[in-house]
N, C-alpha and C positions, 0 to 999 in steps of 0.2 A: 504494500500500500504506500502511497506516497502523501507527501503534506497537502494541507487542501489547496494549497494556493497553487500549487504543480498538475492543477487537474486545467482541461479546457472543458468548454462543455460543445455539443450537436444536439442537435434535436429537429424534429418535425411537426411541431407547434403539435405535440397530442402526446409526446412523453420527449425523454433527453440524459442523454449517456454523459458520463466524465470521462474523458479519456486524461490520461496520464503523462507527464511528458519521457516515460521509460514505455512507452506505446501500448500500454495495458489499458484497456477500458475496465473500468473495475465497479461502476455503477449503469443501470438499465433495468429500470420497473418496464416490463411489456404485458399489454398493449397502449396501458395509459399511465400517465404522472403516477396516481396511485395505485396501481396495479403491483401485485408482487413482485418483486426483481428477480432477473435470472440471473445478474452479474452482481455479486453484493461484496464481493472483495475488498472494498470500500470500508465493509462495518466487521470483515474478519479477516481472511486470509485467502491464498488463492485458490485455494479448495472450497471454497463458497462460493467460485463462480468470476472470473474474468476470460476476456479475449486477450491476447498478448502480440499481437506483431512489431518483432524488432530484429536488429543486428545478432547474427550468433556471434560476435564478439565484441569488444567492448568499445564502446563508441565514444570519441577521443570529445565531441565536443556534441552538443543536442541545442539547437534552436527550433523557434515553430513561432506561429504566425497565421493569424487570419488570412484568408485573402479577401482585399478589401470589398467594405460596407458588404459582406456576407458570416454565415455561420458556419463554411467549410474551414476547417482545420488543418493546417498543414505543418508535419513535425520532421524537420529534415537529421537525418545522424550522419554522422561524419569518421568513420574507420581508419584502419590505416591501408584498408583496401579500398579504397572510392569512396563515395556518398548518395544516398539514399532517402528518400520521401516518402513518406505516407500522408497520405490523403485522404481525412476521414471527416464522412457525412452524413446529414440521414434526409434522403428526396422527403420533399410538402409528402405527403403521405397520399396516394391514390386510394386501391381496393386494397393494399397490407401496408404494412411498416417495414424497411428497410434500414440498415446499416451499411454502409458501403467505404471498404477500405482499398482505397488504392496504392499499390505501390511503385513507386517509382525510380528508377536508376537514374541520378545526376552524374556520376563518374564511376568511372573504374567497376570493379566487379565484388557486387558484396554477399554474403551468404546473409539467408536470413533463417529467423525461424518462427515460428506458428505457433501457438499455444490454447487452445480454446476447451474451456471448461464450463457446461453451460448446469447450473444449478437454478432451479426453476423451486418454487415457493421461500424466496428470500435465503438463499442458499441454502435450501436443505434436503432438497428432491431431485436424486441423481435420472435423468432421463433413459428411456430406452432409443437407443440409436442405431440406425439402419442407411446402409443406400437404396437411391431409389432408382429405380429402371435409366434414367439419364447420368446416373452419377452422381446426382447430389446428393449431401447427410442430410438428414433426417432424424432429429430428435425430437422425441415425445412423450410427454409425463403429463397426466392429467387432462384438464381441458387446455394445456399449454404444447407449441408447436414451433422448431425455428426448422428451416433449410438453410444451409449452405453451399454455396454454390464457389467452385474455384479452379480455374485449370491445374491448379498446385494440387498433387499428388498428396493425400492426406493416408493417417492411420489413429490408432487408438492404442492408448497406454496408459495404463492407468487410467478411467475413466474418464480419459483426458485425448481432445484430439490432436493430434500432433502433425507437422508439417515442417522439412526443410527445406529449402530452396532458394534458388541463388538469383539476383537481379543484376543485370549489365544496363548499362549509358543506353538510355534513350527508348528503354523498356518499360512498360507497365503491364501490370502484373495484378488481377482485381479479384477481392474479394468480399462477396454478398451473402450478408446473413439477414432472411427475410421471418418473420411474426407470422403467424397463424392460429387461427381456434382448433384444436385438431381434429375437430368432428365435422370439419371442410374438406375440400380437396385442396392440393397444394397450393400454393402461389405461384401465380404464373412470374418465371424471369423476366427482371428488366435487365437494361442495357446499361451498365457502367458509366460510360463515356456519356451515353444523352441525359441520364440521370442527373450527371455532376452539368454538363451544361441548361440545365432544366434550375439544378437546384440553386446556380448561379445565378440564373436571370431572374429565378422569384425574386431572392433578395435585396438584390440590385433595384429592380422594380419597387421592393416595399422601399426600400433604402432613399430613392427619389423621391418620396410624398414630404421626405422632412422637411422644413420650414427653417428649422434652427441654423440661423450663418452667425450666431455668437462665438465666444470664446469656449475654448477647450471641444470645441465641433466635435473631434475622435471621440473623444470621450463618451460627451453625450449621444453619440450617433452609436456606440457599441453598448452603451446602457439600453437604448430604445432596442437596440437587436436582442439582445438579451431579455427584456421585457417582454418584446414579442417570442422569441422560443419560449416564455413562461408560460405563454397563452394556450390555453386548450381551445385549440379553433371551432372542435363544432359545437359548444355553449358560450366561448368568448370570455370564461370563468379565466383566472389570472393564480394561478401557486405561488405559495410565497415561497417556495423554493425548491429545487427537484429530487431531495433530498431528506431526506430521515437521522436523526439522533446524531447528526456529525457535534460535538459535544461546544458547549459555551465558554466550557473552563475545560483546556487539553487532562483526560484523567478522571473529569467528573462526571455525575448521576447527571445533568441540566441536561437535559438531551432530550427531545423534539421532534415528533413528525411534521413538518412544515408542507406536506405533499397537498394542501386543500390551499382555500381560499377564504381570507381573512376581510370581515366587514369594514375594518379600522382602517386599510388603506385604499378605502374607496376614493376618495377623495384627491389623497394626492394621488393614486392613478390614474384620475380622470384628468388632472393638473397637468402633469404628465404628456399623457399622450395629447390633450388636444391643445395645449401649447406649443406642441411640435409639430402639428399639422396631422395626426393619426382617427379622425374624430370617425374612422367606421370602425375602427378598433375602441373607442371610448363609447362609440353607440352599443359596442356587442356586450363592451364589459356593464356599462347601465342595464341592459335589456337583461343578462345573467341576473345581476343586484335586484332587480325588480322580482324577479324568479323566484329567487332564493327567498327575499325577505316576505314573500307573500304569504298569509293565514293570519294567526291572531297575534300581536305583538306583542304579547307576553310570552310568546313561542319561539322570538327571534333569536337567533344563533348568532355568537361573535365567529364562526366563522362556518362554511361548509363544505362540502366537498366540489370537486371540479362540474361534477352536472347537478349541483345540487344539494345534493344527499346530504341527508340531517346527524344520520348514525354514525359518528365515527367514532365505533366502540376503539379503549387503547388495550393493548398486551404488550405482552414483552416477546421477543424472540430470541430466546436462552440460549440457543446455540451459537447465536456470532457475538464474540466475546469483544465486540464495539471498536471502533476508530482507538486505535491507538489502548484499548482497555479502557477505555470510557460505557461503560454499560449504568443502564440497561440501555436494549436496542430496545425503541417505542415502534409501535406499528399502532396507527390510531392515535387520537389525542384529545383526551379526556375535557382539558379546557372547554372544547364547544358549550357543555351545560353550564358552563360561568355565566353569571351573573356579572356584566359590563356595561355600565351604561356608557361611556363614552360612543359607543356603537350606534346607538339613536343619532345622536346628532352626527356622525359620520356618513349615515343615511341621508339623512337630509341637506346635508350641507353638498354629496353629491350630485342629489335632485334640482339642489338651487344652481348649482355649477355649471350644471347641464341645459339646465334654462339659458340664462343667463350668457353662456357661446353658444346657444340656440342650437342647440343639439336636439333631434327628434324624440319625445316622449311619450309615454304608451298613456291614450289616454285615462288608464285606470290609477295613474302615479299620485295627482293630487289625493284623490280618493284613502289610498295608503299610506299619505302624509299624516292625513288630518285624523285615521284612527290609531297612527301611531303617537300624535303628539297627544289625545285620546288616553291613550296609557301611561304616556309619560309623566301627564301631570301627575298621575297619582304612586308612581314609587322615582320619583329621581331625587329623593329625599332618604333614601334605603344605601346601606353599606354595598359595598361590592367587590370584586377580586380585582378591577384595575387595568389597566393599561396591558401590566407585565403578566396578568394572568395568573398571579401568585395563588398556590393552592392552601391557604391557610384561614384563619376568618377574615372575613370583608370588611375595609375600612370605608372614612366616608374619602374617597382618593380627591385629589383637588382637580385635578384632571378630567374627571368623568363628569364630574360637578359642572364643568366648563363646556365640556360638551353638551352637558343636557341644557345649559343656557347657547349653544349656539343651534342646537334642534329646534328651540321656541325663535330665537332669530331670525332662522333662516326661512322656517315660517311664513310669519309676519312680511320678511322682505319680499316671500315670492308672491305671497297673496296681495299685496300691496303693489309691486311693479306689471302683474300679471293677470289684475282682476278677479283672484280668486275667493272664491266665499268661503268668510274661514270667521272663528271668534276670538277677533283681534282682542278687544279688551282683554279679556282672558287670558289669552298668550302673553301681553305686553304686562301685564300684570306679574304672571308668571318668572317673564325673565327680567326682569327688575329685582322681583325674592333671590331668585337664583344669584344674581350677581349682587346685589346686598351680602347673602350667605355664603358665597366664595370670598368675598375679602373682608368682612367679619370674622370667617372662621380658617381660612387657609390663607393668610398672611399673619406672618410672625413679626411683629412689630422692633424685637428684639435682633430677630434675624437681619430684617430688612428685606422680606423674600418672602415670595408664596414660597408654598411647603409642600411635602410629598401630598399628606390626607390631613384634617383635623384634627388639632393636639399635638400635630409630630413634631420633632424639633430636626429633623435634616431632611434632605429636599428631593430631587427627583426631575429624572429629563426632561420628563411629560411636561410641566411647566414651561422649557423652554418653547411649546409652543402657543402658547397664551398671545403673542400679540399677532400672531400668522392666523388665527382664526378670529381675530377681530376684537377679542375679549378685551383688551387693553391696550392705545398704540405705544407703538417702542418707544414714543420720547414719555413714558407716565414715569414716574419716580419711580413705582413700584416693582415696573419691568425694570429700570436701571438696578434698582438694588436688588432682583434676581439675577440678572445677568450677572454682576460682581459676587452675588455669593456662588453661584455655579462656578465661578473661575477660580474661586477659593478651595472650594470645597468637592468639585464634582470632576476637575481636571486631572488627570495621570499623563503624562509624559507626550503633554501636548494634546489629548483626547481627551474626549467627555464618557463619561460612564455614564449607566444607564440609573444605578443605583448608588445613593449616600454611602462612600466606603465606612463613616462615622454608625452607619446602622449596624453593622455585619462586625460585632464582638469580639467573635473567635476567631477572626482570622486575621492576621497583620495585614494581609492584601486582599482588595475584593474578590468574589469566588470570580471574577470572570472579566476577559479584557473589554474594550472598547468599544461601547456601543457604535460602530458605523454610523447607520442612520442619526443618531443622537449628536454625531458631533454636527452633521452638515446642517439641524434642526439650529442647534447655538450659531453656525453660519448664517442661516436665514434671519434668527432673532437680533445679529449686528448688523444686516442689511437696513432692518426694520428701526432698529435704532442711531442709523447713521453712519456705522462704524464700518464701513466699503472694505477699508487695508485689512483689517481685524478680519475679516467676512473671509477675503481672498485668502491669509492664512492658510486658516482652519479646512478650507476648500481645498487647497493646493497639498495640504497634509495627510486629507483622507484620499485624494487620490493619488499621493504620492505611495501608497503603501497598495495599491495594484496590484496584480501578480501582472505578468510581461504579455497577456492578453486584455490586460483592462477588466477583467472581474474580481468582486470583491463581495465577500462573505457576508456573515450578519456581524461579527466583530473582530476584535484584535488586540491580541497581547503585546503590548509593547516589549513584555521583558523578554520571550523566547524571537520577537517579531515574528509572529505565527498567526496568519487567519485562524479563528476560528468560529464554531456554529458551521449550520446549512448552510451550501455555498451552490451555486451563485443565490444569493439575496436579494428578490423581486425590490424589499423594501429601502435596502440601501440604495440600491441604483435608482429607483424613482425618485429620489431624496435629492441623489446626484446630478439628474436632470433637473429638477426644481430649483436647486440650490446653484445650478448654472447659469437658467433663468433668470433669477433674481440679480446676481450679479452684471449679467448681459444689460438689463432693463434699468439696474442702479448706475452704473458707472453710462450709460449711452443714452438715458431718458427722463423727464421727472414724472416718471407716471407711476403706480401702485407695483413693488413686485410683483411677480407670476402668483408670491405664493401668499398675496395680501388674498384670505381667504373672505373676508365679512361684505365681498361685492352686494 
């Protein structure tokens, strides 16, 4: 297994492999994001399931590289006998899912080797494998199915497929591993070569719709790629990440299936993408949101699964003894039944978003505004798990608190600019209490700072986005004396934390490195507060710690310099677009940043 940040990713907007830069793919849930993996190498060892194509000997130097504004991957190794490419991708997905690795001879003559170990129910289901009448393997366990298709001469060793073979200058050399339900008939072959020209030109094409000509363009233009591989194209639903229990702290229990879709970054998703010009992809992910959150709103989920799906019972899967020994391995994740109110008003602040750059909505949307703000009156005054989804008793978070005043907000503004009949008193009534009650009770006069929940005395990320959702602008005293205590108190070696390291007792150092998302969130709060150079920083810091593809995790150790968490993370990269935004719009215009949310 390798570190997280040495992985790239592929995908076919419907699931997505890490490949490795020692040419092992070591992660791949098939058919979909959350479907069991057949490659889990990732979360054990390589008896639990990788492909491996590389040099049989040892390779003097290894570079790789996108090819540009696409998600093909290209990993060159370099011998003391020539040089060698692989080429790995997975075609938009037609009637099956493909893998497609090509190889290719830059110089001289190199031996390579094969290694493919396909363990099907999150490495634990050794398949049966057969040839089929044309030559191709054929492996089969359960309602699970891959073919591989290769002119390289294969065998079996140890339930392991095996393969030598040698590549010369100017050669390629393809190999296709295709998905199926097994109770189909095969998958019919594609062709290597029009696949990869196929899968070029999609991207290329999405890659044309951006809008963004500000500063750090690569960047933001490989966040949007990345965004879009998160996408599950046919509900438009968005994973926070393609990945399961890669751990928060390298060694610990924090460990997470992040393979659904989270209510909480509706918002800035929608920011996101239709500030970039993406607005049929921000209509698909609304028209999902609209899906999902439909029935009785005491029913609503902080998060669901990719079509939907309410049930994501958690377990553990005892057998892969986790990244690095990080266990347990989560499959499932228990949080959905939390209790979070911050989710409301990320609902709605979507809705109004969506207005407002007049994005098409279904006409039943108002309808589900006004019986969710319906429920809201009556428990947004109720403790809760929070932001971070903490599984212990519910506080009153200050955070959630802010969002149930920006659910009555957004409201009022949409019934108000939009004509809609709604009971404004009421509403306006409401979020008056509500913000009365946030800075009565979640600012510390002593601190000088909101605070994590009511009572606390140390503080919390979430806060830093108080004045991006409109609750207070950046120049209010109150935002300045959080911003100073966060910098006091919330900063590690240049990064923000997501948690008070002053809360957490027992340990000299927080359980866990550097919120990503959280630092570029303090980025946006010095946009909002004037502070541009301060902004640029903190921006140029979180993407300075990149891995050599432009993707980046959910956080990061400063001390090992180690990603870590699920990686790639939908949420950081949305952040990173946002918080590019902002900057572009600050230093070139005097108009509201991107991510001045209280339109």
């Amino acid at each position: 297994m390798s570190r997280i940040e040495d992985y790239g990713l592929i995908g076919d907007c419907e699931t997505a492999a890490l490949v490795g830069r020692d040419g092992s793919i070591d992660w791949l849930c098939w058919p979909d994001f959350d479907s069991d993996a057949c490659f889990s190498a990732l979360l054990g060892t390589r008896k639990n399931g990788r492909w491996l194509i590389a040099p049989s000997d040892e390779a003097t130097q290894i570079s790789r590289r996108y090819w540009d504004n696409t998600l093909i991957l290209e990993t060159q190794f370099e011998t003391a006998d020539g040089a060698v490419a692989i080429v790995d991708f997975m075609p938009p997905r037609g009637h099956a899912s493909d893998v497609v690795r090509l190889v290719r001879g830059i110089k001289g003559s190199v031996k390579m080797r094969m290694e493919l170990v396909i363990r099907f129910g999150m490495g634990a289901d050794i398949p049966w494998v057969k040839r089929t009448e044309d030559g191709a393997l054929l492996a089969i366990c359960g309602q699970d199915m891959t073919v591989l298709r290769t002119p390289v001469e294969t065998r079996g060793k140890d339930l392991t497929t095996v393969a030598e073979f040698e590549v010369t200058e100017g050669k390629t050399i393809p190999f296709v591993l295709t998905y199926g339900a097994s109770h189909l008939e095969l998958p019919d072959p594609i062709d290597p070569a029009k696949a990869l020209q196929e899968t070029e030109d999609f991207w290329l094409d999405w890659c044309s719709r951006c809008n963004y000509e500000g500063d750090s363009r690569d960047l933001v233009m490989r966040s949007l790629i990345t965004l879009k591989a998160l996408t599950y194209l046919p509900t438009g639903g968005i994973v926070a990440a393609p990945t399961t229990s890669l751990p928060e702290k390298l060694g610990g229990a924090r460990n997470w299936d992040y393979r659904y879709c989270w209510l909480r970054d509706a918002t800035f998703t929608l920011l996101a993408l239709m500030n970039s010009g993406y607005t049929e992809e921000a209509s698909a992910w609304h028209s999902w949101l609209l899906r999902a959150a439909a029935g009785a709103p005491g029913n609503m989920q902080i998060m669901y699964g990719i079509k939907g799906q309410r049930r994501l019972l958690e377990w553990e899967a005892g057998w892969l003894p986790g990244y690095e020994g990080a266990r347990p391995v989560r499959i499932g994740n228990a949080a959905h039944a939390q209790l979070q109110l911050d989710v409301y008003g990320e609902l709605m602040d979507a809705f109004h978003q969506s207005r407002v750059t007049k994005l098409k909505l279904d006409e039943g949307t108002w309808d589900l505004e006004c019986t969710v703000l319906d429920h809201l009156a009556e428990v947004w005054d109720q403790p809760d798990q929070g932001i971070w989804e903490r599984r212990d008793n519910g506080r009153h978070y200050v955070f959630s608190k802010v969002m149930t005043w920006v659910a009555f907000d957004r409201g009022i503004k949409s019934a108000e600019m939009f004509g809609f009949k709604a009971p404004l008193d009421r509403w306006k009534a409401l979020r008056d209490t509500i913000h009365r009650d946030v800075c009565e009770k979640g600012f510390d006069p002593e601190l000088n700072s909101f605070v994590e929940s009511y009572g606390a005395k140390w503080l919390d990320a979430s806060i830093l986005l108080l004045p991006a959702v409109g609750f207070l602008p950046g120049s209010d005293a109150r935002i300045r004396g959080t911003i100073a205590a966060i910098e006091h108190h919330m900063m590690r070696d240049g990064f923000v934390l997501r948690h008070d390291p002053r809360e957490i007792t027992s340990e000299v150092q927080p359980i866990e490195g550097a919120f990503l998302a959280c630092s570029l969130w303090f980025a946006d709060a010095y946009v909002l507060a004037g502070e541009i150079d301060k902004a640029q920083v903190l921006f140029d810091r979180v993407v300075g710690v990149a891995n050599d593809l432009g993707l980046l995790a959910e956080e990061f150790d400063p001390g090992p310099g180690r990603q870590t968490g699920n990686f790639p993370q939908a949420l950081t990269h949305i952040a990173l677009i946002n918080t590019a935004h902002n900057l572009t719009e600050a230093r070139h215009a005097n108009d509201k940043p991107a991510m001045q949310r209280s339109k």
